[in-house]
N, C-alpha and C positions, 0 to 999 in steps of 0.2 A: 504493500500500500504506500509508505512511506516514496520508495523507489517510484510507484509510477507517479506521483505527485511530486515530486523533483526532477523526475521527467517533461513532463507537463510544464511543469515553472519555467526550466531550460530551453523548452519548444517557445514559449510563450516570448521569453527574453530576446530568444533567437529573431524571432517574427517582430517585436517593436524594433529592434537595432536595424533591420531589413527595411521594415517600415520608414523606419527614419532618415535612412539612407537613402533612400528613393525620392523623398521630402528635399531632404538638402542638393542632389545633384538634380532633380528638378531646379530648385531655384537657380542653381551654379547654370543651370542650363538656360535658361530665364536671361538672366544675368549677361549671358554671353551675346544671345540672340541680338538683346537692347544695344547692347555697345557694338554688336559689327553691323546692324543697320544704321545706327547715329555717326557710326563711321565712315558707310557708304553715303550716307545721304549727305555728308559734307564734304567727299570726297571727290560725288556725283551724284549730283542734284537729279531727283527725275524732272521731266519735261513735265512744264504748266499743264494739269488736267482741262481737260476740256470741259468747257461751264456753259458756252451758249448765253449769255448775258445778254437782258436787253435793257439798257439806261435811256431816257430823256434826256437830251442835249440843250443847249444852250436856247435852242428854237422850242423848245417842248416837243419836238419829233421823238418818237420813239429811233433809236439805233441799236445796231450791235457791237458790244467791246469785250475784246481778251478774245483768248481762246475760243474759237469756233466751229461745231463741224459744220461739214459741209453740205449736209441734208436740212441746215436751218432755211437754207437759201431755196430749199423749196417748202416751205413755209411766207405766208403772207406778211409785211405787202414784198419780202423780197424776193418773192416767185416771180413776179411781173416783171421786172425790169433784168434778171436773171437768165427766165425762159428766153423771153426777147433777142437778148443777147448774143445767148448759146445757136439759139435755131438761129438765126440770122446769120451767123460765123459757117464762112465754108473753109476748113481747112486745107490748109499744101501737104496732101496724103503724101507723097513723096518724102517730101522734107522730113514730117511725122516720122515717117517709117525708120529715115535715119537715123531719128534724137532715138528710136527705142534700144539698139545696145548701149548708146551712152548716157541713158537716162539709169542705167542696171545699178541698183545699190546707192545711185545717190539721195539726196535729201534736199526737200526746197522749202521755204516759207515764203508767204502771201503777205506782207502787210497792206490792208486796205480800208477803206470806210465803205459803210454802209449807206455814207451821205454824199461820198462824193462820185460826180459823173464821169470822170473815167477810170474807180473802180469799177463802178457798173458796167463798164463799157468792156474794159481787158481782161479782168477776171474770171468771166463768164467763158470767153473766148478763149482762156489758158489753159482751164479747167478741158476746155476739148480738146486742145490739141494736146495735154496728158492723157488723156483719154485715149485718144485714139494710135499715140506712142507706147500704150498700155503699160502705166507710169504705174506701183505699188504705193496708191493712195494715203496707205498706211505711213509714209512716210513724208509725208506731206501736212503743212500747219498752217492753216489762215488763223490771224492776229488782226482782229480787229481792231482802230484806234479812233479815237472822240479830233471833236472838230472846236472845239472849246478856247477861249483864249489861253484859261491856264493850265489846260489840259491836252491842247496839241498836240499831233501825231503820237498820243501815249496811250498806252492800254490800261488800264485798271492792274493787270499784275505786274508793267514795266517789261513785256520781253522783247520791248523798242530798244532798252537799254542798251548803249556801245555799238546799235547797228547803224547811227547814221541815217533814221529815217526823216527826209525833209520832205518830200514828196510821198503821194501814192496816188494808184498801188505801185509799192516797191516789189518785186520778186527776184528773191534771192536762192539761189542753187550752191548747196555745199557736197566736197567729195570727203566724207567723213565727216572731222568739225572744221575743214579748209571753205571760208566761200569761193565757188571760182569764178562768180560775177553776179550782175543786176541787171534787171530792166527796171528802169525808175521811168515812171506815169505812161508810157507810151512806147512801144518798139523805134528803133530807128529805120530798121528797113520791113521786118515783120516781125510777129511773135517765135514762126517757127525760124528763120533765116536767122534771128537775134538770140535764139537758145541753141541752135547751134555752132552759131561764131562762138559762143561762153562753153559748150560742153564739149568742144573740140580746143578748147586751150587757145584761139586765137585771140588779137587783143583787139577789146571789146569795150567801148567806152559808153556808158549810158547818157541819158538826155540828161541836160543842165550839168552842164561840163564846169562851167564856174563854181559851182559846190564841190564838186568830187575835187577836182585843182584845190581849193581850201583846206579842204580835209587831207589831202596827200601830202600837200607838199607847201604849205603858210602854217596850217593851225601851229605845230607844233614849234614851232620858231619861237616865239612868245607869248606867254598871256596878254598883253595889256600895250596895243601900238599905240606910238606918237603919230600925227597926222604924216610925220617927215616919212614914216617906214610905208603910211600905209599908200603914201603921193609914190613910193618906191614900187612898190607893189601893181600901183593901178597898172602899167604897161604887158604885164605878167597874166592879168585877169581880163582884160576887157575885151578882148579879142575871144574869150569863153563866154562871155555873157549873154543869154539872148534876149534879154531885156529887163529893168529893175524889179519886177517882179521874183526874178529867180533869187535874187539872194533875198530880198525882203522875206519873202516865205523862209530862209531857211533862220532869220534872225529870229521872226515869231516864232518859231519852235526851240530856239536857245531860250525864248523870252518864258515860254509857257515853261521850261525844267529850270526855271532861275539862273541859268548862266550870265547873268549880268556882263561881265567881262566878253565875251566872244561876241554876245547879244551885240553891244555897242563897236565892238568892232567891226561886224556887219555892216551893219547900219549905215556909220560913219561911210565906212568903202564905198558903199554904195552912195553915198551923198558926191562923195568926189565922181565918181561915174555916169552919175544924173544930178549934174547941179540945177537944172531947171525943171527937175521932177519936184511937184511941192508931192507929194505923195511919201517921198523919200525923207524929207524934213518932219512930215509929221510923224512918223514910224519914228524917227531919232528922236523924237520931242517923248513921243508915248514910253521910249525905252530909258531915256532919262530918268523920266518922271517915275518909274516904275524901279529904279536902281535906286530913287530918294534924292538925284540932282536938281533939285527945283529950278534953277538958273537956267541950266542950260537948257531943261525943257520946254524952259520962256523964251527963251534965244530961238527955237527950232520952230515953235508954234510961230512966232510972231514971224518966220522968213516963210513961212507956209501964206499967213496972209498977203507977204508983198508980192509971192510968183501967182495967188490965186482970191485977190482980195474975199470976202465976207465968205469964206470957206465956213461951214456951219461948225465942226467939231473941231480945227484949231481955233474959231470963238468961244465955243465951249468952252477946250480946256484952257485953256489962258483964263476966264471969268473963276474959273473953279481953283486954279493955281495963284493967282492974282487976288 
């Protein structure tokens, strides 16, 4: 009796210590899981999830931003101006046919709006000739971005960040995490003839050539030019320009992510480039004003009135600055 009840006890002891065991390299195992996932996720980020977001804009429109699939678009109202698009687009079957070995394994992203008229117009049309190159959709991201002043070409999760988007639709193709080019707002000679100048390695320079030139080969020279660098400058850029609009758009987008610095460098440049643009003075007046220069945004408003007297919003601001 005694024996089998010390047996028993021993069986018993045996099975908590087992028990216990299990307990602890569960957690040990726990434990380990937590830290090589917080390792990889800082190591390597996963890719923004797909959210489909619709926000109200500045106009009270409804829009789409971030991350988007591509079945929203046939959803209302952007099935209309989508379908439109698509059916209307007759692709260069030929060319198509080409991009499809060299479309194998790479990776593109879409930035575009949902507000503006040549997303609507390219997007649609891009979407087919991947189609029809029988492009692995799966690897493919439209990023939606707001049309806002201080939310310009930006997405609600930021995957605009470090690309350089001034324009859209931007469409950018990478061979791994390499981009190998853009089409910014518009093809130069077509969509297909322009994705296979970039996927065949040729050199490939997108629209608004005056920005890309800034971004390659000025930005990084200095933060903060004196008029003398940027009078240095002007002979370099002006011959890229296709008119004041191209840089003004990419300043409002320094303006909308606070870049103050680059913002007014802009700006400026472009003042030297169109001194008889009042358009150009008021943009410097409003980037002033918005860096907290009150002076000088009175200097820029009031040269706004003399190339365009009773201009309604450089009376404005000046009434409201004054």
């Amino acid at each position: 009796m005694h024996k089998i009840s010390y047996a028993c006890k021993l069986l018993r002891a045996s099975l908590l210590f087992i028990h216990f065991k299990i307990i602890v390299m569960k957690k040990i195992f726990m434990m380990v899981c937590i830290a090589a996932i917080s390792c990889t996720r800082h190591a390597m980020p996963s890719s923004t999830p797909i959210t489909s977001t619709e926000i109200k804009n500045a106009n009270g429109d409804t829009i789409l931003a971030g991350h988007c699939s591509a079945s929203i678009l046939q959803t209302q109202p952007y099935k209309t101006w989508f379908d439109k698009s698509y059916n209307n687009y007759n692709v260069d079957t030929p060319t198509a046919l080409s991009l499809k070995p060299l479309l194998e394994n790479k990776r593109a992203e879409i930035f575009l709006g949902s507000w503006c008229s040549d997303s609507k117009r390219e997007v649609p049309r891009m979407l087919k000739v991947l189609q029809a190159a029988d492009f692995d959709t799966s690897r493919l991201q439209l990023i939606f971005v707001d049309d806002a002043a201080n939310t310009d070409k930006q997405s609600p999760q930021h995957e605009e960040a470090g690309r350089n988007i001034h324009h859209v639709p931007t469409m950018i193709f990478y061979n791994n995490k390499k981009e190998m080019g853009r089409i910014v707002e518009s093809p130069n000679v077509s969509l297909e003839k322009d994705l296979l100048n970039i996927l065949q390695g040729n050199d490939y320079t997108p629209k608004y050539k005056a920005v890309g030139y800034w971004l390659k080969n000025i930005r990084h020279r200095n933060s903060n030019f004196s008029d003398k660098k940027l009078l240095e400058i002007l002979p370099e850029i002006k011959p890229l320009c296709a008119n004041a609009y191209e840089l003004n758009t990419y300043g409002y987008v320094l303006l909308a992510q606070k870049n103050y610095t680059e913002a007014l460098n802009i700006f400026r440049l472009n003042v030297f480039l169109y001194p008889s643009n009042s358009n150009v003075y008021d943009s410097l007046g409003e980037a002033y004003m918005d860096a907290g220069d009150k002076d000088d945004a009175v200097k820029n408003y009031k040269k706004v009135l003399e190339l365009k007297p009773g201009d309604a919003n450089a009376t404005k601001m000046l009434n409201q600055l004054l």
